[in-house]
C-alpha positions in Angstrom: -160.6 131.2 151.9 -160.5 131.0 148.2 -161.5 127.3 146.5 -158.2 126.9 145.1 -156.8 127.4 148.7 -159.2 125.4 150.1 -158.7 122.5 147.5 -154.7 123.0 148.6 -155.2 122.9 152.2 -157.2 119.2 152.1 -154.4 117.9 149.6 -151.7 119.3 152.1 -153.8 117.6 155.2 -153.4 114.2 152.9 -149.9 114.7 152.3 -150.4 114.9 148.6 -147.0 116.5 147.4 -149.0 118.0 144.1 -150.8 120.2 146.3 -147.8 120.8 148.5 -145.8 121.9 145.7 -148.6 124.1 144.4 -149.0 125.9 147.9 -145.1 126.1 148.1 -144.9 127.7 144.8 -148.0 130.1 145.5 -146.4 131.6 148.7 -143.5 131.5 148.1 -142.1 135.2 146.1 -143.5 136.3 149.5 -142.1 133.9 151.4 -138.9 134.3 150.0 -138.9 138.5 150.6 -139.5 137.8 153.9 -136.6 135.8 154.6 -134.5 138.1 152.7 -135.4 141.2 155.5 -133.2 138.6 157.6 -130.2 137.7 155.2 -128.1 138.5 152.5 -127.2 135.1 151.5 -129.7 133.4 149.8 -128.7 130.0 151.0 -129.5 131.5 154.4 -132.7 132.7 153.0 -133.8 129.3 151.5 -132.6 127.2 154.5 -135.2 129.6 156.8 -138.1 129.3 154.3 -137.6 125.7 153.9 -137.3 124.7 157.4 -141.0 126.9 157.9 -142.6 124.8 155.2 -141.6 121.9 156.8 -142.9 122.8 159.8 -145.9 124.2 157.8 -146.8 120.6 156.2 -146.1 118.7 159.2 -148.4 120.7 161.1 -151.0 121.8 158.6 -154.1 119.6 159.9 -153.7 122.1 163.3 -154.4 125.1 161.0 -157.9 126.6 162.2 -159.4 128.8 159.8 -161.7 130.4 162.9 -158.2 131.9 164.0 -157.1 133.4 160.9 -156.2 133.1 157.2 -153.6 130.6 156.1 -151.6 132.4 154.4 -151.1 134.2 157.9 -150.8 131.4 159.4 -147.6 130.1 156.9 -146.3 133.7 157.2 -146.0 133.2 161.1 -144.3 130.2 161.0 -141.9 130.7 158.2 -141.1 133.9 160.3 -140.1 132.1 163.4 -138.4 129.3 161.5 -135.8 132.3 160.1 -135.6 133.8 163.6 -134.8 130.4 164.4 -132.2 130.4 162.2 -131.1 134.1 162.9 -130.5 132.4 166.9 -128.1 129.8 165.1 -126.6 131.7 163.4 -125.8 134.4 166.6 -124.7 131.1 168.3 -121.4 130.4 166.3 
């Protein structure tokens, strides 16, 4: 893991929003491409990438770097959040 990213990950663990918003920003063109593979509609879009950031911030101090990279990590859980929403969605 790079310095930057490493400096990132302690802030997130403290729940500074400076380095939340930095990690958001970082990820996010890729985040965002992901979520589009699932919608059209980019409220859709945002709703799934937000809702896996969440997630992702309320959860980062049970990221283990022995299990893989974070940015893995973020891309995982983003990914279920827009399945999640995918399921919703199917529901109505």
């Amino acid at each position: 893991m790079t310095d930057n990213l490493n400096i990132l990950l302690k802030g997130c663990i403290r729940y500074d929003r400076l380095s939340q918003e930095k990690l958001y920003q970082q990820v996010y063109p890729d985040l965002f491409a992901l979520c589009h593979k699932f919608f059209d509609d980019e409220h859709d879009i945002l709703t799934a990438l937000n809702n896996g950031m969440m997630s992702v911030f309320n959860n980062i101090e049970k990221y283990d770097t022995r299990k893989g990279d974070l940015y893995g990590w973020i891309y995982s859980i983003v990914r279920n959040a827009a399945i999640s929403v995918v399921r919703i969605k199917n529901e109505k």
